[in-house]
BASEVO-452488 format. One record per residue (C-alpha): y, x negated, z negated; residue in one letter. Coordinates in steps of 0.25 Angstrom, whole numbers, plus 5000, padded with zeros to 4 digits. Example, Ala and Ser with C-alpha at 12.3 -4.5 7.8 and 13.67 -1.06 7.14 Angstrom:
! residues 2
498249514969a/499649454971s/
//
This chain:
! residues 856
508247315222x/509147185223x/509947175210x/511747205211x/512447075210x/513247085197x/514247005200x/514547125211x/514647225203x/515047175190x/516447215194x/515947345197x/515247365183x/516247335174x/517347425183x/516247525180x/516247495165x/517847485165x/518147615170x/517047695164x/517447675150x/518947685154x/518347825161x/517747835147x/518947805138x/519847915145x/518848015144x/518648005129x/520247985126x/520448115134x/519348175125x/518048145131x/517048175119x/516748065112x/515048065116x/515248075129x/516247955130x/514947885123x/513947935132x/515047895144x/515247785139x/513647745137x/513247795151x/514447715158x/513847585151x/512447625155x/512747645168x/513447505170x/512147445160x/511247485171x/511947455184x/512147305178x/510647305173x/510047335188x/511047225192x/510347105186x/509047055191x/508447095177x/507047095174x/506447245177x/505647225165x/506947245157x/507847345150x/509147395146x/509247455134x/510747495127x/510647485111x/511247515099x/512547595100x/512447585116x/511047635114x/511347765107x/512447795116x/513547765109x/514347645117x/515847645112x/516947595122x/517047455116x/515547445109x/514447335113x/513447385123x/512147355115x/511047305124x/509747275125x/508947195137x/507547235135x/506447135141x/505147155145x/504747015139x/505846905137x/506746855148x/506646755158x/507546665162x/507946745176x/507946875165x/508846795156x/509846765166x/509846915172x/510046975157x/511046855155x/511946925168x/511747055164x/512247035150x/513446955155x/513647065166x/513747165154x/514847085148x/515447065161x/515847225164x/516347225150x/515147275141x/515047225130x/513447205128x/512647195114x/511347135123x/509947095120x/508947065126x/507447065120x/506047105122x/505547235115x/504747155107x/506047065104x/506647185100x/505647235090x/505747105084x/507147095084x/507347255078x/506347215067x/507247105063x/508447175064x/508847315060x/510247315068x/509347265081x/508347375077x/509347505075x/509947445090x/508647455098x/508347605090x/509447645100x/508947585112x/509247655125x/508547615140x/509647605151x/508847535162x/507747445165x/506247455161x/506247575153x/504747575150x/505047435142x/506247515136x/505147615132x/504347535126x/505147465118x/505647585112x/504347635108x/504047505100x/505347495094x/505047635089x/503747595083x/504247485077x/505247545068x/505247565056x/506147695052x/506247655036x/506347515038x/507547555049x/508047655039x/508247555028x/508747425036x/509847545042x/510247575028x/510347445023x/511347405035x/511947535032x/512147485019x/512747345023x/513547395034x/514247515024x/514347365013x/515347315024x/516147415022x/516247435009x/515447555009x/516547635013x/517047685027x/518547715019x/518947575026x/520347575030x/519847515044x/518447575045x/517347545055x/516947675060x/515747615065x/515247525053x/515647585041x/514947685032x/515247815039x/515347765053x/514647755066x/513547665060x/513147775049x/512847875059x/512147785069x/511347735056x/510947905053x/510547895070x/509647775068x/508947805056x/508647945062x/508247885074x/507147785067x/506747905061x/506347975072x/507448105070x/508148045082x/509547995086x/510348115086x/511248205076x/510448325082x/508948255078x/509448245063x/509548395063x/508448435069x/507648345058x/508348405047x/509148305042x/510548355047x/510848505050x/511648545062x/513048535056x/512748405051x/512448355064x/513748415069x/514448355058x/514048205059x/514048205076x/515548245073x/515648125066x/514948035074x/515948085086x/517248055077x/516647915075x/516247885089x/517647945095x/518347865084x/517647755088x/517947765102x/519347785099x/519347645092x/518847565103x/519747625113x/520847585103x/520347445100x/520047415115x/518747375109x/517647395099x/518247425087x/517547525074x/518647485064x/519747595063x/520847485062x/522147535057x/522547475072x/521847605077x/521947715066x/523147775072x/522847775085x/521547855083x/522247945073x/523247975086x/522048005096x/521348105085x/522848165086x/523048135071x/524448135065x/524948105052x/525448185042x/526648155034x/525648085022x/524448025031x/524547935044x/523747985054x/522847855053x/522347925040x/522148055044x/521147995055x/520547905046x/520248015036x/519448085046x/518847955048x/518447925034x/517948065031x/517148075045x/516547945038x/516248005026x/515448115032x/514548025041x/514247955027x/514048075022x/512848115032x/512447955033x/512047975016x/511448135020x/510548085033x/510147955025x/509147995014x/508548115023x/508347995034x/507747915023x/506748005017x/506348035033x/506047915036x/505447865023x/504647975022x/504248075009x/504047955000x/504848034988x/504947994974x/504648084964x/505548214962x/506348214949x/507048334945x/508448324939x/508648464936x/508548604944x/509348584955x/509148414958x/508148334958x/507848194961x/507148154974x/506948004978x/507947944969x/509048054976x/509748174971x/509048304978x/509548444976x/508248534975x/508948664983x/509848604995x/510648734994x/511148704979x/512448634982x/512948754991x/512548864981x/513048784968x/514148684972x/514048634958x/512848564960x/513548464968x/514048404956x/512748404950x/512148324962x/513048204959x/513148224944x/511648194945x/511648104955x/512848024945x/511848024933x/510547994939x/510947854945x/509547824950x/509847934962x/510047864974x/510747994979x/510548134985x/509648184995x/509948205008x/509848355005x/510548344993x/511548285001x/511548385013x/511648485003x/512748424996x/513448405008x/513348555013x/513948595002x/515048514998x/516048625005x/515548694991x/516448604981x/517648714985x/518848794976x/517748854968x/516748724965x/518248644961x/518448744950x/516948754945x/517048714929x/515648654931x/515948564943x/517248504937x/516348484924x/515248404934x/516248324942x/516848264929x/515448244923x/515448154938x/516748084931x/516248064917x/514648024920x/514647864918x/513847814929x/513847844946x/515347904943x/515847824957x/514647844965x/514547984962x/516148014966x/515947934979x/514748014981x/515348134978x/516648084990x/515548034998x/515048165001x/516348265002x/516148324987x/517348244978x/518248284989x/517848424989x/517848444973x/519248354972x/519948434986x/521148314983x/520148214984x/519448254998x/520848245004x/521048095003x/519448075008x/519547975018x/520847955016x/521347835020x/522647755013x/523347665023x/524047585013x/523147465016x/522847425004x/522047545001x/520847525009x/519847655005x/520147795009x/520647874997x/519347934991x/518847794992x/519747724984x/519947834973x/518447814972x/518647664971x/519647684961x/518547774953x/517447654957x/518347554951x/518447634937x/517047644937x/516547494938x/517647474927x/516447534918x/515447464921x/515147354910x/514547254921x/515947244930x/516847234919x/517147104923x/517847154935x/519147214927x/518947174912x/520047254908x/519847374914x/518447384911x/518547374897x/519647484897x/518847594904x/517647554894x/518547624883x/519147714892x/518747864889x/518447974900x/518547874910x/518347994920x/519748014919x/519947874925x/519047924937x/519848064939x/521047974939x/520547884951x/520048014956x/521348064957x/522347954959x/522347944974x/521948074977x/523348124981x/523448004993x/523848065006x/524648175002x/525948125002x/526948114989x/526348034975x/524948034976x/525047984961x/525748134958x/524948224968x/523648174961x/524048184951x/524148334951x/522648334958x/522148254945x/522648354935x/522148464942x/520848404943x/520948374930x/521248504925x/520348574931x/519148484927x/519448514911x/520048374909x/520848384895x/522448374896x/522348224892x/521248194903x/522048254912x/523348174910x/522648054911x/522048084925x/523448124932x/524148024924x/523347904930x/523547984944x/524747984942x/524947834937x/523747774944x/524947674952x/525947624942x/524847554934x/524847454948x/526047464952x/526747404939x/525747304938x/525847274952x/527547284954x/528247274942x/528547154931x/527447184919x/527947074911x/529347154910x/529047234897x/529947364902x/528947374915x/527847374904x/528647474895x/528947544907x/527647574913x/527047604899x/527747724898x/526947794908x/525947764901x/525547864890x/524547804883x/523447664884x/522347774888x/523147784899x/523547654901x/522147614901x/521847714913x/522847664920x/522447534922x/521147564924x/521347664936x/522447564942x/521647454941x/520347534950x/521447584958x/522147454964x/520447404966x/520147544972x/521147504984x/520547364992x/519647254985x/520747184991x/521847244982x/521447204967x/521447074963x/521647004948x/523246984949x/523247144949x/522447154939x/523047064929x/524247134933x/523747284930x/523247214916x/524347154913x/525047294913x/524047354904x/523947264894x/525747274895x/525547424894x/524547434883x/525447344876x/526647424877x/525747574873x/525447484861x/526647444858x/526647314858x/527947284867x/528647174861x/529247074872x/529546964862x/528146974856x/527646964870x/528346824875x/527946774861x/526346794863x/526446744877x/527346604871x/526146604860x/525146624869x/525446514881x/525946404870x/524446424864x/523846384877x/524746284879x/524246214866x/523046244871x/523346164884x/523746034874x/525446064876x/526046034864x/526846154857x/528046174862x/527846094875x/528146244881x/529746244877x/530446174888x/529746294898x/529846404889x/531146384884x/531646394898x/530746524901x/531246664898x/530546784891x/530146854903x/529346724909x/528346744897x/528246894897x/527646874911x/526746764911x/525446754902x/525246674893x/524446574900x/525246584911x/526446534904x/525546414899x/525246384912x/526546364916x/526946284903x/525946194905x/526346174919x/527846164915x/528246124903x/528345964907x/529146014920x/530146124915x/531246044923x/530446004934x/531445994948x/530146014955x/529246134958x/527846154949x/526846244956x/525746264947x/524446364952x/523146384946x/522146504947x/522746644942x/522046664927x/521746824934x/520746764941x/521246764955x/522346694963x/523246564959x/524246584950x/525446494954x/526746434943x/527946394950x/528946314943x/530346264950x/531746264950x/532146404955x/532746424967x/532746564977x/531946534986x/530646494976x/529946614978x/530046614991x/529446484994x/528446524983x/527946644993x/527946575006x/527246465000x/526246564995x/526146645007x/526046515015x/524646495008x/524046635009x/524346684994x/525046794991x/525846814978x/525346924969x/526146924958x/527646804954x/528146784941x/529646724943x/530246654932x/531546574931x/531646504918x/532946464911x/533046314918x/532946384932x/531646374936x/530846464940x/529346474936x/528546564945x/527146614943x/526246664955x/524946714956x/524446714971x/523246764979x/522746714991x/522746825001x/521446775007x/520646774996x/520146625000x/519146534994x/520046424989x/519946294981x/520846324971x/521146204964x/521546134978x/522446264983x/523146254968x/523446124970x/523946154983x/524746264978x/525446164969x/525846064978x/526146134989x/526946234982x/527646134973x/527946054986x/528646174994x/529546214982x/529946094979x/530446054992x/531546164994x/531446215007x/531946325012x/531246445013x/530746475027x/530746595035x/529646705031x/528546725041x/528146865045x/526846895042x/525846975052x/525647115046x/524347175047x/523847265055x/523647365045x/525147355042x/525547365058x/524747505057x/525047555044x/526447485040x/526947495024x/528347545023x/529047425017x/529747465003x/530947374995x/531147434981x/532347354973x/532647414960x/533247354946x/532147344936x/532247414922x/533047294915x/534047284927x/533947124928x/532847124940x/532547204951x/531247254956x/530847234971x/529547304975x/529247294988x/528147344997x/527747305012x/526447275020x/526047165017x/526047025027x/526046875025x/527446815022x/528046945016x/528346885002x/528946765005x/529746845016x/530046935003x/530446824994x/531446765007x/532146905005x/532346884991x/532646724991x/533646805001x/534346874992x/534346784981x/533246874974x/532646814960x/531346834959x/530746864943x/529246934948x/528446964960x/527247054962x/526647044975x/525647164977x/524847174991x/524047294992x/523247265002x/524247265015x/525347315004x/526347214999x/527047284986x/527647184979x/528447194967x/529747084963x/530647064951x/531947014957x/533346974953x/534746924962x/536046964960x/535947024975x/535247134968x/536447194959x/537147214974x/536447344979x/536947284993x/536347154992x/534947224986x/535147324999x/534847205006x/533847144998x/532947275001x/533547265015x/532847145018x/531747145010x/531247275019x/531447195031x/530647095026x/529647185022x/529647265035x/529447145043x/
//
């Protein structure tokens, strides 16, 4: 039979394709279930396959054969058609020019092909050599041409795997692949196809039962044992809800497309016919679901992967240790001797973990122990909550001094925390939208508890000195781990989440025996866990009535001490991103301030005087002659060296003490002494605009300010102090860029040009989708003589120096800055003066424009 001419049809094909899947696409939105859009999907692409594949003078030796996902019948609207172009023996030049049409045909009609073209024996090799290349052939499927050559290559590749080897080489990429992803699906944008608890996990469970022999379907698992019927139910559920939500994805993208981006979350939200509720967008709710469908999947992955293991590996058993009547130990795993036990004594469920917590050697539970465990978690009910002997196990959990971390995540991972804590189930997989949190709920509160607990490891004290050495003396630091327990657990009801948990923590508390004193320190920290941060972060430390003022929450330094340690885990437990050394020192610095002040030791004069001793010491030490210092410092006020160190203060004499009257501009930079970011002195005849200039200058280069001290002196000049990061963390030759600082700085200050019009920066799209309501808050600090600003807004480029325009505006003095980004979250903090702020008109309008800019 005379081949069709391609070129004749070619139109006709991809006509064919075009409207198939548009036929496709409104079948499913009008509610065509989501399998039979796939197999709809897969027999449209097949048909076409073959029609092209008879259309080329192709060898009859040769055959077409779909592969990986294409293979298993999974073809998503906008996934690669994997291929493969089976040959008899390698391809001669006529053969290479056909399969060279055929595959440019494919891209012609709009498919987009995965091809290969190999031998059988290429394909051996090739699968030897490459487990990805390996798993794609175990899914081979014949769609037309020589079918006996098909057959026979199946058969070898059969024969030639090896199922343990396969099982290991799928583990370890399981293992890299969940690595990319921090281990956790509880992304803000995940990949429902990548990340641990997708798409991939349960095509991993299809392929390893598959090299096992048990077979690719759901329904061959149960009838080998290693699911029961409701099982199966349960994880085809899930793997619907991942494949619709997949679909819906590329429908949205116009493309392939796994990552819920935030460009997509409500949209999806609105075609599952989600709404909001007066405390959660409906972007939330759907991502809830999605988090705890993952959860589950994870769930069954960790059941189905050791009884997979011993199947294929056989009954090469370790001896049997026994741990006590009800437990024992089986190939370094935790195994329950009666499966029933769990469900006729719920207690025992603590028990599993408690011994799993103090036999680190264990590797885990068995997967019976695991079934069983997971049968029975509906048992942790009313009654188990108010068992004596279960609260007196779950704080033995708390107060054992290794695995505390892994067991707690353990215990989330598998639906038990939330079932014994109700108020903890209920933020499971709950997402936080602020952007700067980037972990569901549950998985930053065990963050939080992570942090706390590698501040007891002797081996990464060098991480956070200070802390470290604090919780070494720190008694019942259990109560620190019920605190970070508890401090976000009220997120998502609406109102102070600070309050309502607090109010969950002394119940739990209370009921778990805690003594009065335990208990006050729990809820307090609750209820406290965000003013340690936020006076550090917003408010002027060197100002002794902030430091007295604060203090006074405080009872007592036990207090204090937890405090800082629970902060300080908090702010890391949000985004690697979030911490750096600048918030750090600042969180020090306020403790050191508060411990001073419970001690007593207050005394301002005292205070200046140790900070002139100090700085005139390392002066000598820097060869300046005593007294050098007087013509700067006679000119500098108290203030200035209440908030600078000592060897800032140095710093700046040795820069200044020949040029006190100096008609031009000194810049001076050098590395910031906190280990991160350049610290930058400004010295020049003041003038309104200066920090202004100072920001776009800064802005200009890609740092941002983090933290301005502003300081006029007596001869009216002002002498400014910045520490700046870069935004892109970039490698940089430091002593070059410094210099560079200097001179350019210098140069633009000096020059007196006006100040130019603030460029709007491009907001993210994570701030198109989920926009922050600008704030403007102007109020008279306690002494009456400045006025705090703190302002919040999404963050963009520009958006200081357009701050600092508004305030040159208004003939705003500025005394301190604190500039605070939060990941996408700007909350900055500035201490001001003008005499438009006695006018409550003029400061109307100063908060007027100041949201205008913000709003931009």
């Amino acid at each position: 039979m005379a081949a069709i001419a391609p070129a004749t049809h070619a139109d006709t094909w991809r006509v064919q394709l075009r409207d198939g899947r548009a036929a496709i696409k409104q079948a499913f939105l009008a509610g065509t279930p989501i399998r039979s859009l796939l197999s709809r999907y897969r027999q449209l692409v097949d048909e076409v396959l073959r029609e092209l594949w008879h259309s080329i003078d192709l060898p009859a030796s040769a055959a077409l054969v779909a592969v990986g996902g294409y293979g298993r019948g999974e073809l998503f609207p906008y996934s690669d058609v994997d291929l493969l172009i089976l040959l008899a023996h390698p391809a001669q030049p006529a053969e290479q020019s056909a399969i060279e049409r055929l595959i440019g045909l494919f891209w012609d009609i709009g498919l987009e092909v995965g091809p290969s073209v190999r031998t059988p024996d290429e394909c051996l090799v090739e699968a030897d050599r490459d487990i990805t290349i390996q798993t794609n052939l175990l899914e081979s499927r014949f769609l037309t041409g020589n079918q006996p050559l098909y057959q026979q290559f199946q058969q070898r590749f059969i024969q030639q795997l090896d199922p343990r080897a396969f099982f290991e080489g799928k583990l370890l990429e399981q293992d890299q692949r969940h690595a990319r992803f921090n281990d956790s699906a509880y992304q803000l944008e995940p990949n429902i196809k990548e990340s641990p608890g997708g798409l991939r996990d349960l095509h991993n469970l299809r392929w390893l039962t598959q090299a096992a022999g048990i077979g690719a379907r759901w329904h061959d698992l149960v009838q080998a044992g290693l699911l029961n019927p409701d099982e199966s139910r349960q994880i085809q559920m899930l793997e619907r809800f991942l494949f619709d939500l997949r679909t819906r994805l590329h429908y949205l993208a116009g493309r392939r497309e796994d990552r819920l981006l935030f460009d997509y979350q409500h949209n999806l939200a609105e075609q599952y016919h989600i709404r909001a509720t007066g405390t959660r967008r409906a972007s939330e709710i759907l991502m809830q679901r999605y988090y705890r469908s993952a959860k589950i999947v994870a769930q069954m992955r960790d059941i189905l992967l050791p009884s997979l293991r011993a199947r294929i590996s056989g009954n090469n058993q370790l001896p049997i240790v026994s741990l006590n009547a009800r437990f024992q130990i089986r190939d370094n795993l935790l195994k329950v001797i009666d499966d029933s036990l769990f469900e006729r004594q719920p207690g025992a469920i603590f028990e599993s973990f408690l011994l799993l917590q103090q036999h680190p050697e264990l590797t885990g539970m068995s997967a019976s122990t695991l079934r069983a465990l997971w049968r029975a978690r509906r048992r942790i009910d009313a009654d188990f909550r108010r068992d004596p002997v279960n609260h007196a196990q779950f704080m033995q959990i708390l107060r054992t001094p290794q695995q505390v971390t892994r067991t707690l995540r353990n215990m989330n991972h598998y639906g038990i925390l939330g079932r014994y804590i109700p108020a903890f189930g209920r933020i499971v997989g709950q997402m936080q939208h602020d952007l700067y949190h980037i972990y569901t709920v549950d998985e930053h509160i065990l963050t939080v508890l992570r942090n706390l607990r590698r501040l007891t490891i002797p081996e990464l004290a060098h991480e956070h000195p200070l802390a470290s050495r604090l919780i070494s003396g720190f008694a019942h630091p259990e109560l620190l781990y019920l605190a970070a327990l508890f401090h976000d657990i009220a997120k998502g009801r609406g109102g102070d989440h600070s309050t309502l948990g607090m109010v969950d923590a002394r119940r739990f508390c209370r009921q778990h025996a805690l003594s009065a004193t335990d208990t006050e320190l729990v809820v307090w920290l609750v209820g406290e866990h965000l003013s340690f941060s936020s006076t550090a972060q917003k408010q002027d430390l060197s100002d002794p009535e902030v430091i007295a003022r604060f203090t006074r929450r405080i009872p007592d330094e036990r207090h204090l001490i937890a405090l800082y340690l629970l902060t300080t885990c908090d702010i890391r437990g949000t985004s690697p991103t979030v911490w750096n050394a600048w918030k750090g020192k600042l969180l020090e610095d306020l403790f050191y301030a508060c411990r001073r002040q419970l001690s007593g030791n207050t005394k301002l004069r005292s205070g200046i005087d140790i900070a002139k001793t100090e700085a005139s010491h390392l002066l000598r030490l820097y060869g300046l002659s005593p007294h050098t210092e007087d013509a700067l410092w006679h000119n500098l006020a108290d203030s200035y060296f209440l908030r600078h160190e000592p060897q800032e203060i140095a710093w700046h004499c040795r820069q200044l003490w020949h040029r006190v009257n100096s008609p031009a501009a000194v810049v001076r930079a050098r590395l910031s002494p906190i280990g991160e970011g350049v610290q930058v002195m400004i010295y020049a005849p003041d003038e309104p605009s200066l920090f202004a200039h100072i920001c776009a200058f800064f802005e200009a280069i890609n740092y941002t300010i983090v933290d301005a001290k502003i300081h006029t002196t007596r001869n009216g000049y002002a002498l400014d102090s910045f520490l700046i990061l870069d935004k892109h963390q970039r490698e940089i030759a430091y002593r070059d860029f410094l210099s560079y600082i200097e001179h350019e700085l210098a140069q633009l200050l000096n020059a007196h040009t006006g100040l130019k019009t603030a460029m709007r920066g491009r907001v993210s799209r994570h701030l198109k989708h989920f926009p922050i309501n600008a704030e403007v808050n102007l109020r008279p600090d306690e002494s009456g003589k400045l006025y705090t600003l703190n302002l919040i807004a999404g963050d963009r480029p520009g958006l200081l120096f357009a701050i600092a325009q508004v305030l040159y505006q208004h003939n705003i003095s500025l005394y301190a800055a604190k500039i605070s980004t939060l990941g996408e979250r700007a909350e900055d903090t500035f201490m001001i003066q003008g005499t438009e702020l006695d006018q409550p008109q003029l400061r109307l309008q100063l908060e007027t424009d100041l949201l205008q800019v913000l709003n931009l």
